[in-house]
Short mmCIF file of the C-alpha atoms (twelve columns), coordinates in Angstrom:
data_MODEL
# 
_entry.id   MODEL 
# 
loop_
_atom_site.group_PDB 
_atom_site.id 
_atom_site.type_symbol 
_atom_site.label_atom_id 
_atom_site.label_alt_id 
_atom_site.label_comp_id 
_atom_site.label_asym_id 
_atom_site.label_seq_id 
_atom_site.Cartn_x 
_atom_site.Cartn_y 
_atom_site.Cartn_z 
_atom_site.pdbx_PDB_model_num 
ATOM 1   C CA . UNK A 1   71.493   4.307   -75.800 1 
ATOM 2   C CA . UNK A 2   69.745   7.041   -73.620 1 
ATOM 3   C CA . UNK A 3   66.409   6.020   -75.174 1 
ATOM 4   C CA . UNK A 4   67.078   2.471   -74.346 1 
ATOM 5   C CA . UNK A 5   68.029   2.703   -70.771 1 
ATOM 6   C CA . UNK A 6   64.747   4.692   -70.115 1 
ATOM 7   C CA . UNK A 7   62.251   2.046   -72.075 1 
ATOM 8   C CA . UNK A 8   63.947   -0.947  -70.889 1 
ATOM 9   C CA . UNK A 9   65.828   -0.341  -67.397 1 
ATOM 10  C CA . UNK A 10  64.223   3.341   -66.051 1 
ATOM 11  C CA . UNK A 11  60.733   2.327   -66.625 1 
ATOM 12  C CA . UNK A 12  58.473   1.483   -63.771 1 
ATOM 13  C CA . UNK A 13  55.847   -1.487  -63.938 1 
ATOM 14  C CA . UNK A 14  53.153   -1.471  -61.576 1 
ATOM 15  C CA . UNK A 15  51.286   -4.544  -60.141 1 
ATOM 16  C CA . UNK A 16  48.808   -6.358  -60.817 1 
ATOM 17  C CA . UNK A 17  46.040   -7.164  -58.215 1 
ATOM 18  C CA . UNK A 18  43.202   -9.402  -58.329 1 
ATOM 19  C CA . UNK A 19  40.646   -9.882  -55.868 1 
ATOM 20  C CA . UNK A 20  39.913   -13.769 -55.551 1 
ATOM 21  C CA . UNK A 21  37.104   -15.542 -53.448 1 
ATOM 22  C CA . UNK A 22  37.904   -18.086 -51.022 1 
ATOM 23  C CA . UNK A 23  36.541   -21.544 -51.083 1 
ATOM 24  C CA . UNK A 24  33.676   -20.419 -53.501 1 
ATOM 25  C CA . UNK A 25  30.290   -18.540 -52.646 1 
ATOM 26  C CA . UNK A 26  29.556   -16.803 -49.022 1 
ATOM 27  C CA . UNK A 27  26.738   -18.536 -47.187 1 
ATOM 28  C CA . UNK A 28  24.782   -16.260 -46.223 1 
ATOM 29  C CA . UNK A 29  22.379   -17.700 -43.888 1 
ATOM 30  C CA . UNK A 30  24.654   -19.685 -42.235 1 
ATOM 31  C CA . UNK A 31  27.840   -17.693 -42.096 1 
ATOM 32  C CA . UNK A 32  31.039   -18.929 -40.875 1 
ATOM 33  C CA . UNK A 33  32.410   -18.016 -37.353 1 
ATOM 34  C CA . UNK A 34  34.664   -15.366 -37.233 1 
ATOM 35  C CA . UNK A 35  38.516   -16.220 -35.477 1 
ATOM 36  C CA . UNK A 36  38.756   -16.437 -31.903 1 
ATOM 37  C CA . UNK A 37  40.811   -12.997 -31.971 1 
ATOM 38  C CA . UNK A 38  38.038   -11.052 -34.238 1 
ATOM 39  C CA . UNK A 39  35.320   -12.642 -31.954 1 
ATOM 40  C CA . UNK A 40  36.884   -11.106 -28.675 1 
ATOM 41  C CA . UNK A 41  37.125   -7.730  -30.228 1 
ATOM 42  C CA . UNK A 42  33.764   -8.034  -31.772 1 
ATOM 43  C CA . UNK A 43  32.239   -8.674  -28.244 1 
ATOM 44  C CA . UNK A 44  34.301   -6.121  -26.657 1 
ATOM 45  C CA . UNK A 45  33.007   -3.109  -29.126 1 
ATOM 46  C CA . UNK A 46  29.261   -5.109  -28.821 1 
ATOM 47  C CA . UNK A 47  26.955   -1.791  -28.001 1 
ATOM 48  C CA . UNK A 48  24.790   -2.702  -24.761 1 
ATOM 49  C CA . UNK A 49  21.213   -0.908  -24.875 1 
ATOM 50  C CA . UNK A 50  18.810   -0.154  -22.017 1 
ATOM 51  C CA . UNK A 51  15.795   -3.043  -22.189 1 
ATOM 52  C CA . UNK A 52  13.159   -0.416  -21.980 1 
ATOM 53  C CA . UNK A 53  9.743    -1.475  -19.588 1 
ATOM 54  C CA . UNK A 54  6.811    -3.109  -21.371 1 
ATOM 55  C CA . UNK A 55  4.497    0.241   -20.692 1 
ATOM 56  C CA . UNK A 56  7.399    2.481   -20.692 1 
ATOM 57  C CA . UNK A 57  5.805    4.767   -23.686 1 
ATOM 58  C CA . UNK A 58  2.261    4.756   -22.297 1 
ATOM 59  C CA . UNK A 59  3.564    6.201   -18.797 1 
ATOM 60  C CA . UNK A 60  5.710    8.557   -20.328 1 
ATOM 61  C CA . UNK A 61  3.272    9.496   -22.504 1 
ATOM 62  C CA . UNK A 62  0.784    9.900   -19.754 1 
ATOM 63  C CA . UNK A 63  2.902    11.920  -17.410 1 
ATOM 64  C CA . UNK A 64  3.999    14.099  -20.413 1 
ATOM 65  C CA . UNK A 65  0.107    14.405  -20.856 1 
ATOM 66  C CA . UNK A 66  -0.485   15.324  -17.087 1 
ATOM 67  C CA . UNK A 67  2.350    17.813  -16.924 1 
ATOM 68  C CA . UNK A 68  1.657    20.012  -20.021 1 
ATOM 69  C CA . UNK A 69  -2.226   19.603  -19.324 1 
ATOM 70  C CA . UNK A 70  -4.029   22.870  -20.360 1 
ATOM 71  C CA . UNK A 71  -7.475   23.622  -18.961 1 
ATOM 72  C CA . UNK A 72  -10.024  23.387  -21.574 1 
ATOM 73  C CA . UNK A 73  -12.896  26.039  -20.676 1 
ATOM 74  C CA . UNK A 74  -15.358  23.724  -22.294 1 
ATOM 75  C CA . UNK A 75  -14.613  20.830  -20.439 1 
ATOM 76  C CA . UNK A 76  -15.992  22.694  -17.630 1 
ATOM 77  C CA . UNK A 77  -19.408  23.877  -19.097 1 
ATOM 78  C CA . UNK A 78  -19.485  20.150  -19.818 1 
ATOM 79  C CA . UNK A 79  -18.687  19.021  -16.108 1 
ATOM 80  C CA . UNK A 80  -21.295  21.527  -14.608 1 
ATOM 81  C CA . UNK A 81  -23.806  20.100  -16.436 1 
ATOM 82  C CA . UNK A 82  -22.899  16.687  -15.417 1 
ATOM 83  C CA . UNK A 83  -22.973  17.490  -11.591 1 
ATOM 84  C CA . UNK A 84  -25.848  19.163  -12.272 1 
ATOM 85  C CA . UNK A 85  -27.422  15.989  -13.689 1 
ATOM 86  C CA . UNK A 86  -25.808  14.308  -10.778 1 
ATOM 87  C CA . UNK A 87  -27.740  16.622  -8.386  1 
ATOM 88  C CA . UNK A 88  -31.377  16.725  -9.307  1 
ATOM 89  C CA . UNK A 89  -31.839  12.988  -10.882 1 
ATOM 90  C CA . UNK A 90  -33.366  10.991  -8.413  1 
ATOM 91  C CA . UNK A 91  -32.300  7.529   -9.720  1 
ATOM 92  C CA . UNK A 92  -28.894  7.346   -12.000 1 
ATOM 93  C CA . UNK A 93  -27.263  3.927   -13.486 1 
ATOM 94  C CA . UNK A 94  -24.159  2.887   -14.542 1 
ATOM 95  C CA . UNK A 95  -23.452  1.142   -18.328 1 
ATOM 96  C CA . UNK A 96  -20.732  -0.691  -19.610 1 
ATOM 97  C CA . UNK A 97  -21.227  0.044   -23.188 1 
ATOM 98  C CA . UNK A 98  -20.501  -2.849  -25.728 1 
ATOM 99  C CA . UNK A 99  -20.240  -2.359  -29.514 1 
ATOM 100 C CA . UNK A 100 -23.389  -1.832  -30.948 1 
ATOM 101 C CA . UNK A 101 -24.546  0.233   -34.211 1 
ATOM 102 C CA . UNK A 102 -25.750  3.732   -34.218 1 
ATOM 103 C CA . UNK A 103 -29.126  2.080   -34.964 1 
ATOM 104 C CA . UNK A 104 -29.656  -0.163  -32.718 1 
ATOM 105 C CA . UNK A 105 -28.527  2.846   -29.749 1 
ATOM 106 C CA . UNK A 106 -30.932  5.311   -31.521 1 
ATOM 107 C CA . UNK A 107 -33.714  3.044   -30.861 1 
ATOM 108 C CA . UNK A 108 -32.573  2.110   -26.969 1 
ATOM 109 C CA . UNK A 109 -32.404  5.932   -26.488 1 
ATOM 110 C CA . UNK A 110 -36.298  6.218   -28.059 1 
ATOM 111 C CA . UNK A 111 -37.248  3.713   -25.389 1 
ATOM 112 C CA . UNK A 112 -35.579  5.808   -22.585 1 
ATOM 113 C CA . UNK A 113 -37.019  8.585   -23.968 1 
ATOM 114 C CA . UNK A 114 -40.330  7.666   -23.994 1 
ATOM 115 C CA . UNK A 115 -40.018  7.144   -19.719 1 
ATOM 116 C CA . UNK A 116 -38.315  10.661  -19.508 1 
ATOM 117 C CA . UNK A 117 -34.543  9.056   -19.067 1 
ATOM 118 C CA . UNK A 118 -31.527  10.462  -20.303 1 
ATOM 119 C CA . UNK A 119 -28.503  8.626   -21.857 1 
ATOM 120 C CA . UNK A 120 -25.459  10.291  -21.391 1 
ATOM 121 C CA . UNK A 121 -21.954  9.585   -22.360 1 
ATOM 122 C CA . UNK A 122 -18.413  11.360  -20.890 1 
ATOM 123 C CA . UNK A 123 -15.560  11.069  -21.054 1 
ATOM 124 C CA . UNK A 124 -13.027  10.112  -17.554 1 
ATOM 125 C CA . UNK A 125 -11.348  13.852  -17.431 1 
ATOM 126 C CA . UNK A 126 -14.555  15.606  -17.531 1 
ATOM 127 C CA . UNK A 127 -16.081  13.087  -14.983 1 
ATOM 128 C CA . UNK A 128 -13.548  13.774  -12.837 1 
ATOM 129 C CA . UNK A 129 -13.808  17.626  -12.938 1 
ATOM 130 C CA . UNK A 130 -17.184  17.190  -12.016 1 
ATOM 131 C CA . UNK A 131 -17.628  14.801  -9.206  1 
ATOM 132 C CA . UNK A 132 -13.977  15.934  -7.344  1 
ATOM 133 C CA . UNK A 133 -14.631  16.447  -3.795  1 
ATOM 134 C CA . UNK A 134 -18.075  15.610  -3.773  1 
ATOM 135 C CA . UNK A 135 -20.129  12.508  -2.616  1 
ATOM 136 C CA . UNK A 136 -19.977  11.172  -6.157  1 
ATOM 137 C CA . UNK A 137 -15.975  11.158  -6.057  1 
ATOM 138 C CA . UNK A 138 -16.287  6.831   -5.725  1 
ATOM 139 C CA . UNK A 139 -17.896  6.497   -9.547  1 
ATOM 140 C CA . UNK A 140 -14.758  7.590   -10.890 1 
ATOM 141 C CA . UNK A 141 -13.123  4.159   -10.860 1 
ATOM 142 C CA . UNK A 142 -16.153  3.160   -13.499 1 
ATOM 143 C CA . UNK A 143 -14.980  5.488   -16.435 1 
ATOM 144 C CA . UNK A 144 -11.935  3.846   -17.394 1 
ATOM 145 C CA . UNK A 145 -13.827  1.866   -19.832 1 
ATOM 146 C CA . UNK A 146 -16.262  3.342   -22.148 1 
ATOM 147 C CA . UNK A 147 -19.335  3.722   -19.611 1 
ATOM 148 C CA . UNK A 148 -22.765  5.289   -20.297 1 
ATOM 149 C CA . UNK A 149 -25.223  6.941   -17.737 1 
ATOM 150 C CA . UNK A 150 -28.677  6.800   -17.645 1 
ATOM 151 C CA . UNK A 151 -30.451  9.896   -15.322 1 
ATOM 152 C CA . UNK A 152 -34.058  9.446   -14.743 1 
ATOM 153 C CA . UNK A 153 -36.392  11.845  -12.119 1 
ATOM 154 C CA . UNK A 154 -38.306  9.440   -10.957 1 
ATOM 155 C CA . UNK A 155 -36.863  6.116   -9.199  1 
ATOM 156 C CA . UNK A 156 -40.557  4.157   -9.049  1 
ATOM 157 C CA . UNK A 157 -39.404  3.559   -13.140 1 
ATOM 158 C CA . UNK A 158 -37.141  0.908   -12.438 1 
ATOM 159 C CA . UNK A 159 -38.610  -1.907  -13.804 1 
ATOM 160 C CA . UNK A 160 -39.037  -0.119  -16.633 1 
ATOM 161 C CA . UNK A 161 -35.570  0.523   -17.139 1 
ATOM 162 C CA . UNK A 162 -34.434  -3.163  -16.278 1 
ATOM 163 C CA . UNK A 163 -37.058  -3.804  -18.598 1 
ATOM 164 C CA . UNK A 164 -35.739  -2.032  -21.559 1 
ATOM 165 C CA . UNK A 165 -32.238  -2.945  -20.775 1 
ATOM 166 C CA . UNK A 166 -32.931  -7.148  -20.942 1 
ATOM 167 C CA . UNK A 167 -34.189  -6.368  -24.801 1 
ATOM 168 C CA . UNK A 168 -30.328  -4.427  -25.145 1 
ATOM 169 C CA . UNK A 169 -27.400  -6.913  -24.352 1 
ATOM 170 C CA . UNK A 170 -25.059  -4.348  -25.545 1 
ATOM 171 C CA . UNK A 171 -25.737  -2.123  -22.067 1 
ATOM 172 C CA . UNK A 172 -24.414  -4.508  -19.500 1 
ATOM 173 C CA . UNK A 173 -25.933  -2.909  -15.747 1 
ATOM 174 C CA . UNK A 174 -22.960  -1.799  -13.013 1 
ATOM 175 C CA . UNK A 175 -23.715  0.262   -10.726 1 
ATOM 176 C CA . UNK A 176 -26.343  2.744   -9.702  1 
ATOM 177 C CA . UNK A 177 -27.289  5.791   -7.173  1 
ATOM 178 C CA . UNK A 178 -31.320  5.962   -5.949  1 
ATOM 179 C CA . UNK A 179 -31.840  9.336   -3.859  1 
ATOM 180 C CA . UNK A 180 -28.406  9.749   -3.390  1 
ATOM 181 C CA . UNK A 181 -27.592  5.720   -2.064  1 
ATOM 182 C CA . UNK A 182 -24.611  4.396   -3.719  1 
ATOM 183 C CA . UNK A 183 -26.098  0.824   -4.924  1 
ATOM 184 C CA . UNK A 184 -24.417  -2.585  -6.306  1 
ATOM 185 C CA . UNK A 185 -25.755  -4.150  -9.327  1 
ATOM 186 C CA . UNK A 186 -27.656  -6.653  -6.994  1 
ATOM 187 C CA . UNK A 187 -29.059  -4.051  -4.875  1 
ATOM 188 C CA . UNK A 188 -29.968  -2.156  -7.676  1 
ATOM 189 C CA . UNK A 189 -31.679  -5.324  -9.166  1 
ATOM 190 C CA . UNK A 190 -33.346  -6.212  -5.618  1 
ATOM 191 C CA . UNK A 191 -34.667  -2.479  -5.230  1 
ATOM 192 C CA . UNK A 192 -36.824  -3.033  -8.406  1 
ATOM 193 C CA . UNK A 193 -38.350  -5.953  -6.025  1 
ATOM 194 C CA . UNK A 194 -39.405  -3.714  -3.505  1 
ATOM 195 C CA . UNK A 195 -43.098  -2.260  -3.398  1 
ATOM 196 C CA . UNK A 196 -44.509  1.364   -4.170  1 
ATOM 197 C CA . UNK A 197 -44.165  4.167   -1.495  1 
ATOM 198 C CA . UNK A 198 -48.042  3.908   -1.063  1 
ATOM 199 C CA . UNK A 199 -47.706  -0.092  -0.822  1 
ATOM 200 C CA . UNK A 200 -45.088  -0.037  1.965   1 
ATOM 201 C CA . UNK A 201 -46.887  2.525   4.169   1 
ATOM 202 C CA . UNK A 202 -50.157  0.285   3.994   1 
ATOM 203 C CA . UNK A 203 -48.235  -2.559  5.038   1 
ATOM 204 C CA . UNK A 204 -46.491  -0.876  7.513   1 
ATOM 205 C CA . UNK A 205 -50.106  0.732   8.606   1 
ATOM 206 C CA . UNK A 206 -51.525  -2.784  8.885   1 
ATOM 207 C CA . UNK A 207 -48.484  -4.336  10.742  1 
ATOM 208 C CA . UNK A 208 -49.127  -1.322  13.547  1 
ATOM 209 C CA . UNK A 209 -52.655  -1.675  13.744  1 
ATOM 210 C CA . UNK A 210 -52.538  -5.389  13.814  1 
ATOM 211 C CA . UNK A 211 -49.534  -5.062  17.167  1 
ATOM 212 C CA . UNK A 212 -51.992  -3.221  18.715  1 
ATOM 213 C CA . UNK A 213 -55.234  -5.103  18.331  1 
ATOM 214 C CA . UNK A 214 -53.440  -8.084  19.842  1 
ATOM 215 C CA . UNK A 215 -52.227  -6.000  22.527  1 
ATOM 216 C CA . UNK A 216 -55.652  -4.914  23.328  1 
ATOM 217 C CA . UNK A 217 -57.164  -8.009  22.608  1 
ATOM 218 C CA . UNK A 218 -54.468  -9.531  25.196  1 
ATOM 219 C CA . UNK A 219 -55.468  -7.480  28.027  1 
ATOM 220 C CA . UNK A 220 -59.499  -7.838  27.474  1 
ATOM 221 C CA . UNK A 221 -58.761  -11.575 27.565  1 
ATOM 222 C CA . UNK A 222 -59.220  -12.150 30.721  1 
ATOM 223 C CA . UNK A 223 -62.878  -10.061 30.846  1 
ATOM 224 C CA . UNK A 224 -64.128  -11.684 28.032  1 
ATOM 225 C CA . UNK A 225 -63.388  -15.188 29.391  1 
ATOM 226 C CA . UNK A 226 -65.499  -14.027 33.002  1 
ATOM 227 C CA . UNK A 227 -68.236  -12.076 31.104  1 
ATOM 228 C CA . UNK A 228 -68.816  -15.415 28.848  1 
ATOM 229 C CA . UNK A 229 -68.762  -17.464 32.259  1 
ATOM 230 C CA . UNK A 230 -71.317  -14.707 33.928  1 
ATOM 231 C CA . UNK A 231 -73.500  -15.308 30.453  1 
ATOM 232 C CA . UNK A 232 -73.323  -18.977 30.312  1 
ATOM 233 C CA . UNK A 233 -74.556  -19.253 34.139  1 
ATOM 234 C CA . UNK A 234 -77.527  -16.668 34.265  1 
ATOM 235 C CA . UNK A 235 -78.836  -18.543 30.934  1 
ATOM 236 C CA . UNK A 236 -77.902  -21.838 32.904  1 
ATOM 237 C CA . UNK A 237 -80.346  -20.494 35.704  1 
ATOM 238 C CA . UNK A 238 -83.058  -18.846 33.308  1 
ATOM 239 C CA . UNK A 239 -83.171  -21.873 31.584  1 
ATOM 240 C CA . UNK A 240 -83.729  -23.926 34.688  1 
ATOM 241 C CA . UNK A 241 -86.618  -21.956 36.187  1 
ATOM 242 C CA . UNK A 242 -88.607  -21.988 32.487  1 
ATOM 243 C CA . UNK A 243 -88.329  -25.621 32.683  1 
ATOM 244 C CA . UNK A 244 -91.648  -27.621 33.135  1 
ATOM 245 C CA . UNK A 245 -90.756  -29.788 36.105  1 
ATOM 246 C CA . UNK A 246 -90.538  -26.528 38.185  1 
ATOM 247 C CA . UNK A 247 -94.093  -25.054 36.969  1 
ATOM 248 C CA . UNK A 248 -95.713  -28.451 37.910  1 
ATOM 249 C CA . UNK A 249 -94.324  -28.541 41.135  1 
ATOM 250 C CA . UNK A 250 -94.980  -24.897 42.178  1 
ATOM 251 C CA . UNK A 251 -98.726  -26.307 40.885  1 
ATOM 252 C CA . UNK A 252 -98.665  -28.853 43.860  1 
ATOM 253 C CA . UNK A 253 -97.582  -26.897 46.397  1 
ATOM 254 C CA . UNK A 254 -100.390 -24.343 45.646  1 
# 
């Protein structure tokens, strides 16, 4: 009796559950809309993040850059020699350097070779070490693209530099400093224009002399005309005693 009370009445059964899927398959690209209750309490815990600025990394980076900035010794060997350059070149220009293969550059530096120029490329930290508070501080503003310079000692060579750069479309002209004048790319141009040192001082030689020939020729005007007047009359009267009519009658009287 004990042993059927505790199989038939004492025993415990537990229940069965099933998991069963409503209405068929989830869509999942186009899900269903959650209740009106869950939706509220979904938008309520909705996490809200800052939008951050469209350059936000690249200034952060920079002024992370500028604040742990350490001062590279040869950065400044570099940016002596580049005022240096600055200093004793008596005509420098300003590139904007295009792509352009290692070959074809190798054979635009031959060419500036061959006229005793120098093509140079830095980059914007070291041109700024070297031209800060100096009368080259304004080029500054051309290095924030890749930009090469060309230093040359002598500034009667540049036609020959506009020369060689027409046969390089790569180097596209600026900018450029003659004996320490700051010069457009149109002034720089219209310099080439201009004549020799030796040219100009003839012209300017003849344009003197020929101010003061007129001047003198102005004030002997005047002296000239009653000198010519004097001439014409004496001849007048030389040629009027020589003439025959007066021997004949000079004849008569005697």
């Amino acid at each position: 009796m004990s042993n059927f009370m505790q199989k038939a009445l004492l025993q415990s059964r537990l229940p069965l559950v099933s998991f069963k899927r409503f209405r068929g398959k989830i869509n999942i690209q186009r899900p269903r809309k959650p209740h009106y209750e869950r939706a509220r309490v979904l938008d309520l815990v909705k996490p809200v993040y800052k939008q951050p600025d469209f350059n936000a990394p690249c200034v952060d980076a920079g002024r992370t850059q500028i604040a742990q900035k350490i001062e590279n010794p040869y950065e400044k060997i570099i940016a002596r020699e580049v005022r240096n350059w600055l200093d004793h070149s008596k005509m420098v220009a300003f590139i904007h350097l295009n792509s352009i293969k290692q070959e074809d550059f190798f054979k635009v530096q031959v060419a500036l070779h061959r006229l005793q120029m120098n093509v140079k490329i830095y980059g914007k930290s070291i041109i700024q070490q070297a031209v800060d508070g100096t009368q080259y501080e304004p080029i500054q503003s051309l290095f924030d693209v890749k930009t090469a310079m060309i230093f040359c000692p002598d500034e009667a060579k540049i036609r020959q530099l506009l020369n060689v750069l027409k046969k390089a479309p790569q180097f596209v002209l600026l900018a450029g400093i003659i004996q320490g004048q700051f010069l457009s790319k149109n002034e720089f141009i219209g310099y080439a224009s201009l004549p020799d040192l030796t040219t100009a001082r003839a012209q300017l030689t003849g344009v003197l002399y020929s101010a003061g020939a007129k001047i003198v020729s102005d004030l002997e005007c005047h002296q000239n005309q009653l000198v010519n007047v004097l001439e014409s009359y004496v001849r007048h009267e030389h040629e009027k005693n020589d003439s025959p009519s007066t021997k004949t009658t000079e004849g008569t009287d005697g």
